[in-house]
C-alpha positions as CSV (number, residue, x, y, z in Angstrom):
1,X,152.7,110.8,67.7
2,X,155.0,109.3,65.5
3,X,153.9,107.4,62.3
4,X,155.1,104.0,61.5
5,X,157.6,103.9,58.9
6,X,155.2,101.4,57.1
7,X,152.2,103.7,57.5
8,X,154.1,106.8,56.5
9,X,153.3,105.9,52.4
10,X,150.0,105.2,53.1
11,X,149.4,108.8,54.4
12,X,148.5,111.6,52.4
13,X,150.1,114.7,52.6
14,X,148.2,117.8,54.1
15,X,147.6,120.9,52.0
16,X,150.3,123.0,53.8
17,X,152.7,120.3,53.7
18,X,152.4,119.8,50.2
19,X,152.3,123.2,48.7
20,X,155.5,123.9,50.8
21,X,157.1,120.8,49.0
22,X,155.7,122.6,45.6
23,X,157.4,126.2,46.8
24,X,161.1,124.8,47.4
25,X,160.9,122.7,44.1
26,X,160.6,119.3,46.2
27,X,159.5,117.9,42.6
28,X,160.6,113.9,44.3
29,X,158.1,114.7,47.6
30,X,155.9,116.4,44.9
31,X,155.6,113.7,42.6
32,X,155.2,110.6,45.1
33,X,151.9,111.9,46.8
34,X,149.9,113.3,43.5
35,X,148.7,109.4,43.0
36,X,148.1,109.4,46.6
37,X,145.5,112.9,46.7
38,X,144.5,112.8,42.8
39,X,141.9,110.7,43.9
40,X,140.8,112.6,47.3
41,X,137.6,115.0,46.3
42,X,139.3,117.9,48.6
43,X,141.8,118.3,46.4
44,X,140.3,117.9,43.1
45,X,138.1,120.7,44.1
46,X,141.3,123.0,45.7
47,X,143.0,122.0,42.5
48,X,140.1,123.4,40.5
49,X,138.8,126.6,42.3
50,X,142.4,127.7,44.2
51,X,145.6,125.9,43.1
52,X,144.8,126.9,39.3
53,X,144.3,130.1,40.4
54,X,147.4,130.7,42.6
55,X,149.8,133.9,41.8
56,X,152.7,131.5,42.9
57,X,153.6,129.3,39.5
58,X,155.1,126.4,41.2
59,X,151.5,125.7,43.4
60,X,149.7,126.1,39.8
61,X,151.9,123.4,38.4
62,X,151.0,121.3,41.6
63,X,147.4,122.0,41.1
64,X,147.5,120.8,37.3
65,X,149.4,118.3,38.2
66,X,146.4,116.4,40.3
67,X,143.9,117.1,38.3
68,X,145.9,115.3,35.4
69,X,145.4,112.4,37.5
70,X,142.3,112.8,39.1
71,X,139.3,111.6,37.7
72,X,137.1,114.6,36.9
73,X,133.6,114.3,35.6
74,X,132.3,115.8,32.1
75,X,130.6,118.6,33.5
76,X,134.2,119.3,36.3
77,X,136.3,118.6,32.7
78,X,134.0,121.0,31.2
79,X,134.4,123.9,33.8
80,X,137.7,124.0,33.4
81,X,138.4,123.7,29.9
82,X,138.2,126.9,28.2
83,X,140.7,128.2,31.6
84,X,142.7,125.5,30.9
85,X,143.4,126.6,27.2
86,X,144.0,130.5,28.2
87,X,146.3,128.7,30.9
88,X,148.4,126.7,28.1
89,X,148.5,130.1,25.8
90,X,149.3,132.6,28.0
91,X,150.9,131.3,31.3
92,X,154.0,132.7,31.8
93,X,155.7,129.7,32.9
94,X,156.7,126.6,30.7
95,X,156.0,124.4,33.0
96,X,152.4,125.6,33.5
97,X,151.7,125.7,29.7
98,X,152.8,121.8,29.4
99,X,150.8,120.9,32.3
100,X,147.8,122.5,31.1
101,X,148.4,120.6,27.4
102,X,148.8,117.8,29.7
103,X,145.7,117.9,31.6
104,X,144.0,118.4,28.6
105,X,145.6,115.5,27.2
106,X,145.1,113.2,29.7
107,X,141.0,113.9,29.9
108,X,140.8,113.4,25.8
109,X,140.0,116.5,24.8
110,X,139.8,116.4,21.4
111,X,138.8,120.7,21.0
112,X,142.1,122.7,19.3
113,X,143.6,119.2,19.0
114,X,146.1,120.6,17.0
115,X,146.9,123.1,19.3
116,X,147.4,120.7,22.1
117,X,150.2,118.6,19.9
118,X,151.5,121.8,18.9
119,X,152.4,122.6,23.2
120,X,153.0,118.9,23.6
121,X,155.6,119.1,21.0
122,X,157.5,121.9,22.3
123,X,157.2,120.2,26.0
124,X,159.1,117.2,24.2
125,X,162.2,119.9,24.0
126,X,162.2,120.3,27.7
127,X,164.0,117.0,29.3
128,X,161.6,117.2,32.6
129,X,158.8,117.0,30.3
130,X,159.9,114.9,27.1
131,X,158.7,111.5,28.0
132,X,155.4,112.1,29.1
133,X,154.6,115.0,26.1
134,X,155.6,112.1,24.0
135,X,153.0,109.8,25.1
136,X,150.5,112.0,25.3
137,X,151.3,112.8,21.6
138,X,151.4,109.1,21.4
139,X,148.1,108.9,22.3
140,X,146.7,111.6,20.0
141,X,148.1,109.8,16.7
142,X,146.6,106.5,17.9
């Protein structure tokens, strides 16, 4: 059956579908469902046991990038923290590092603060990542 154009937004993506979009760099299909799953309790929880975990950088990036969004609990921010910060140090993609700083960021973690600016500063050299390192550095000097 074929979805209404109309309805089409309104639908969430499916795991499958949207790691696929992660693994061919489909940042635009990427980016417009995170808002649309960051709120979906599946995912948070694939996003913290799985996606954070995944060998494949691209689905690790996806998987930070819903839990920056999603609204995670003290004790589900405190689970992942300390694999968050061993994410942003030693990950060996950029884009993993920043989104770790990010989710960090975004959940106010205040622990190695100055560590945090430090990544979101060097994000702000990377032109995918510039504007939103900035406001999260924004944020920190408030």
């Amino acid at each position: 059956m074929k979805i209404p154009k109309r309805d089409q937004k309104l639908r969430k993506m499916e795991f499958r579908e949207l790691v696929q979009h992660a693994l061919k760099e489909q940042w635009k299909q990427v980016n417009q469902e995170i808002p649309k799953v960051a709120s979906d309790s599946k995912y948070i929880k694939w996003a913290m046991t799985k996606g954070i975990q995944d060998s494949h950088p691209n689905v690790r990036d996806l998987a930070l990038s819903i839990l920056e969004m999603a609204e995670l609990t003290p004790k589900e921010l405190k689970s992942l923290e300390k694999f968050l910060f061993i994410m942003m140090r030693k990950d060996p993609m950029n884009s993993v590092r920043y989104r770790a700083a990010f989710v960090l960021s975004s959940h106010d973690v205040k622990t190695n603060s100055e560590e945090i600016m430090n990544m979101l500063r060097t994000a702000m050299r990377d032109p995918d990542f510039k504007e939103r390192a900035e406001a999260y550095l924004d944020s920190f000097n408030e």
